[in-house]
Structure formats: C-alpha cells, structure tokens
N, C-alpha and C positions, 0 to 999 in steps of 0.2 A: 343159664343154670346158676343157682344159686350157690355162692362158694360154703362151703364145710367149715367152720369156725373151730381154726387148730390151736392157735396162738392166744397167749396172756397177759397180759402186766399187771403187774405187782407194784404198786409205788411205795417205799418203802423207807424214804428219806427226810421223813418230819423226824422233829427234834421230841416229840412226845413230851412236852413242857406243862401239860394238866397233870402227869402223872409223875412230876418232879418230887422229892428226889432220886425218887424210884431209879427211873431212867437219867440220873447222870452219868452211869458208867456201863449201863446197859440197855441195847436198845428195846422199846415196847414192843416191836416185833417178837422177841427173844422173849417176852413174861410169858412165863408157865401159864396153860390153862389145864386143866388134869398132865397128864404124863408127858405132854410137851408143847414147845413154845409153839403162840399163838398162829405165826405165820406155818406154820406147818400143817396146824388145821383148812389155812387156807392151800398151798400148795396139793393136798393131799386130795381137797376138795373140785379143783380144778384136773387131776390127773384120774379123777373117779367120773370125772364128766367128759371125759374125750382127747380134752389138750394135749398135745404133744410137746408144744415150745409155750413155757415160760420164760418172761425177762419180769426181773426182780430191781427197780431201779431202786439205789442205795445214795448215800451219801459217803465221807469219807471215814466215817468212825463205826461202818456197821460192820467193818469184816468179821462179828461171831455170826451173823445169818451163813456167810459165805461158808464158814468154818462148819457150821450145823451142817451142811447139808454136801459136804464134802466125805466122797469116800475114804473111809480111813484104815487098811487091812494092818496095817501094825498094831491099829489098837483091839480089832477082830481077833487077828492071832494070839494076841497076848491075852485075853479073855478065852478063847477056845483052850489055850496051852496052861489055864489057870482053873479049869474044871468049871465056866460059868456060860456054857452055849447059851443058854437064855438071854443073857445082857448081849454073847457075841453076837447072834441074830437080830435083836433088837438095833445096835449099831451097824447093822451090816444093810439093814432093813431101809434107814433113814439115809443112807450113801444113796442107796440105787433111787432113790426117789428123783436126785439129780439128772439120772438117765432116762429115766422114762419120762419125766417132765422136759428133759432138755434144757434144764435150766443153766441162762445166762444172766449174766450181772452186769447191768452200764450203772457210770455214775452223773448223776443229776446234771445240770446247768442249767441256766436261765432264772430267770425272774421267779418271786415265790409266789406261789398257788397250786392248786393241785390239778392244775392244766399241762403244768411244764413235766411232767413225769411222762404225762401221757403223749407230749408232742413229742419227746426224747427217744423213747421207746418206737414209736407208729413209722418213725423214717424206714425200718427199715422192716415193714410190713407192705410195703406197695398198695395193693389197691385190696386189701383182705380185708373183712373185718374181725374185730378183736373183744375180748372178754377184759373187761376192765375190775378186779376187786382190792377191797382195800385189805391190808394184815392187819387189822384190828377188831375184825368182826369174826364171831363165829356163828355158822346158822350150824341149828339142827335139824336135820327133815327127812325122810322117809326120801326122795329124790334129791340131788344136792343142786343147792342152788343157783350154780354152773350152769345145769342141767336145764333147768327150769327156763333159764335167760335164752338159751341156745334153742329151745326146744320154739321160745317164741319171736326169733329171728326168724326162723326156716319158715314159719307161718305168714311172716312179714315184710321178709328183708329191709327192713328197717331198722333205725336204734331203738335198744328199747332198754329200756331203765329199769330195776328189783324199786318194788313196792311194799308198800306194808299197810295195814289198817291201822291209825293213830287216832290216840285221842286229844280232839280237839285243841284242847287247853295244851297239846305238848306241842304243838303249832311251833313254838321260837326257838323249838331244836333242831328243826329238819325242813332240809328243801321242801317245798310242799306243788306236787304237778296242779298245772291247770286240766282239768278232765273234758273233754270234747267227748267223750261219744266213749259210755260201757259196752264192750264186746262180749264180753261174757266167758265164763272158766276164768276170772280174774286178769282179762287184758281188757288194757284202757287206751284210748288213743288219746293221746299231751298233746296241749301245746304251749307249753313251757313250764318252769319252775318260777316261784317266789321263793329266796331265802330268808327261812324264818319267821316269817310272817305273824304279827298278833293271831289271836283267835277269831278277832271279829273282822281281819282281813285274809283267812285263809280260803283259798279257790277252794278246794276241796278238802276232805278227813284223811288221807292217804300221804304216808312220808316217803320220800326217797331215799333209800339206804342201802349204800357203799356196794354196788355192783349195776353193771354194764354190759351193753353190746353195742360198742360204736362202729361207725361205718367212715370209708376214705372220706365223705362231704363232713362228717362231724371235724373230721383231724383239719383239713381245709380250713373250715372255720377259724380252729383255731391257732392254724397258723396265721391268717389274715390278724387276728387279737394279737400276735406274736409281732407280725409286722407294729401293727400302730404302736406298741411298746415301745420296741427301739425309737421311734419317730418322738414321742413322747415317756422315756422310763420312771411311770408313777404308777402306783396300785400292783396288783396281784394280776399273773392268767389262772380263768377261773373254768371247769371245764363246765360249770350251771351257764357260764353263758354261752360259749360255745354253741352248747344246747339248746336255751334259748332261741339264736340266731339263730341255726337249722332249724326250728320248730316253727319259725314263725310263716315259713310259704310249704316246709315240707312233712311228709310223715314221720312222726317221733310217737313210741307207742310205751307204754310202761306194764309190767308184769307181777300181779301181788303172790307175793313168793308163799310156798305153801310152807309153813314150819316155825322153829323159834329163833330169835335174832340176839344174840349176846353182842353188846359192845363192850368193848376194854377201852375205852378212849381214856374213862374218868375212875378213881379210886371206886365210886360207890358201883359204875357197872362193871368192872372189874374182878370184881368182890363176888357179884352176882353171878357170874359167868363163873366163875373158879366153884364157887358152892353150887351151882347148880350141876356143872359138869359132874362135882363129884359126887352128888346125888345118884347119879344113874351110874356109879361103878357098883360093880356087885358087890367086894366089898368093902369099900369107902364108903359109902352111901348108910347102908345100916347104921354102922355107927355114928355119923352124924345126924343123922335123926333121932339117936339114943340123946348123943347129947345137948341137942336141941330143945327135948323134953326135958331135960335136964338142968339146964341155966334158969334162972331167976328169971322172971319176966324183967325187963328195963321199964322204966316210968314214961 
C-alpha cells in the first residue's frame, strides 16, 4: 500500500543575496506578497493540501519566520480588549496555522546547496515520502499545487518533480527535464535534469519549478553525495543531482502544474507577484488599474 504523503519541508536558510539590500535585515521568506509574508502562502498551501507536519529548515538569523507564526494570546487580548476583533482574529488566525501544520523548525548544517536542507530534514522521516517546496514561489490555482504533486505520487509512487511549460529561449533559468515518454493530463516520465541549459541544448520546452515529491531512494542518493563530500569537501549537494542519479536506472516522473507561478527570487519577479497579487484583491486591484491608466507611458 502506498504511504499517504503527511509531511513537508520548507528550506528556508538562503541568505536571499539577488534581492540585497532588501533582505539584509529581513529575511525573503518574511517579503510581503499581498497581506502576508511569502512563506506563508506556502505554508497555508501545503496545509490546504493534506500535510499535517511541516519542518521549516532555517538558519541562525530567521527567528522572525519562527516569530510569524507563533501563537501570540497577549497580543490577541490586547487587540479584542482594544475594540479591534478583526486584527484579533487575523492574529489569532496565523498562530493556529502552527498547529494544524505541526510546524517545526531545525537549523541547517552541512555543505551549501539546496540538497543539504532536504537531507537535514528527511532523517527523521524514515522510510515516507515527502513534499518538498521552496518559500519563494507562489502559485495561483484553482487546486493547489501540493495537491497536484500528491495527487501524482499516488498514481506513481514515484518522485515526481512540478512542471511548467517554458519558453524556449528562458532555457538558462531553469532545470530543464529530459522527457522519456508524455502520459498524458500533463505527467511526463524524466530522466533527468540539465541545469540551465542554452536553448539550442535544451532536452525539452518544460522548466522545473520549486516543488517536489521525493521518495527514501532519492534522500539515499543523496546521502551517498553527502558521503563523497566529506571524503572530498569541494562544490555544492545539489538535490538536481541526486535526481539525476535516481533517474538514471529508476522511475522519476514530473507533473506540469495547472495554474500561475510567481517567483520572488529577483527584484523584477518580485514586483510582479506583489502587483499581480494585488490585482485580484477586490479592492486593491481597481485602483490600480486606475492608476495604471493613469501614468505616462515610459519610453
């Protein structure tokens, strides 16, 4: 029988150095995207799709994630005992998310790449598999995109990687799978990633983007990368290769995720995501389209 995919990770410990100086006193997890910080949309995203236990792995200077999402009844009461139930609810709102997610916090170690988050975390998942997404991305979609990844495990039991339809030419921003064999309803069976790849060297038109379902032989993997490190401490653990390795004798399948994909990584998607979010508030949105009509064309 195939296991029920409860658990999460959050990797949460880059230093956000593209969106400098922004983030030198606050983390990019913590940038607002409409009414709240980013990683929240992913927590929220994750607790609307089934998960029970989130781990949020951090570094040593993020304690405001911890802080966010800590229940706080003095500052509830003080707000109820101040005639402002709407902010106290709001606050009271964002605590319990803690509990219904289960969220815990470890703090990083090891060598950098964004493999060592996931092997930190995976010890103490035994033999499960797990939902991997990053805090900088937000999707919008009619199904959330938890959902989506989980829904094509269970078809699988396999890892399967969030997808996306890319053009061509954006090739040198994104993992890009090798495609084996279209299934159909948007699952593809991989076998492997190229990072970055020119355009006239990309396997396929399809990006890898920041979500996962990895399985005990992926974390395997990469602890074996973990090994030769210490034996040799040069480079990055990288979880594309991990992937990679699995890929290459075993099934690895990828899922093009139905909806829209905000990154915050860089100022300019950043920008986009915050103006788009607030497009679709009822009324935030208006007005910016007033004054959108409004501004001078730029040259």
């Amino acid at each position: 029988m195939r296991t029920t995919i409860r658990r999460a990770v959050i990797p949460a410990a880059g230093l956000g150095s593209r969106l400098l100086p922004l983030t030198k006193a606050t983390p990019k997890e913590m940038l607002p995207v409409g009414d709240r910080p980013v990683i929240e949309h992913t927590v929220r995203e994750l607790i609307d799709s089934g998960i029970t236990d989130i781990t949020i792995v951090v570094s040593g200077d993020k304690s405001a994630i911890q802080e966010h999402f800590r229940p706080n009844p003095a500052l509830v009461a003080q707000l109820r005992a101040d005639g402002k139930p709407g902010y106290a609810d709001a606050v009271e709102e964002v605590g319990e998310l803690s509990r219904r997610g289960h969220i815990t916090y470890l703090y990083q170690h090891g060598p950098y790449g964004n493999g060592t988050p996931v092997l930190n975390a995976a010890r103490n998942f035994g033999d499960e598999p797990f939902l991997v997404l990053w805090p900088d991305d937000v999707f919008v979609a009619e199904v959330p995109r938890a959902r989506q990844l989980i829904a094509a495990y269970e078809k699988t039991a396999a890892p399967v990687l969030a997808l996306m339809p890319m053009d061509p030419q954006d090739s040198q921003r994104y993992g890009v799978p090798v495609v084996k064999e279209d299934l159909g309803d948007g699952a593809l069976r991989i076998t492997g990633l190229v990072e970055k790849p020119k355009p006239a060297d990309a396997p396929s038109h399809f990006a890898a983007i920041g979500g996962y379902v990895l399985t005990p032989g992926v974390v395997d993997e990469l602890r074996e990368q973990y090994q030769r490190f210490q034996q040799n401490p040069d480079g990055e653990l990288y979880l594309t290769d991990a992937l990679n390795a699995y890929a290459a004798d075993r099934a690895v399948y990828g899922q093009v995720i139905e909806g829209r994909w905000y990154d915050t990584g860089n100022p300019q998607a950043y920008l986009i995501a915050q103006f788009a979010h607030a497009l679709t508030h009822p009324e935030y949105g208006p007005a910016l389209v007033r004054l959108a009509q409004e501004l001078p064309a730029t040259a």
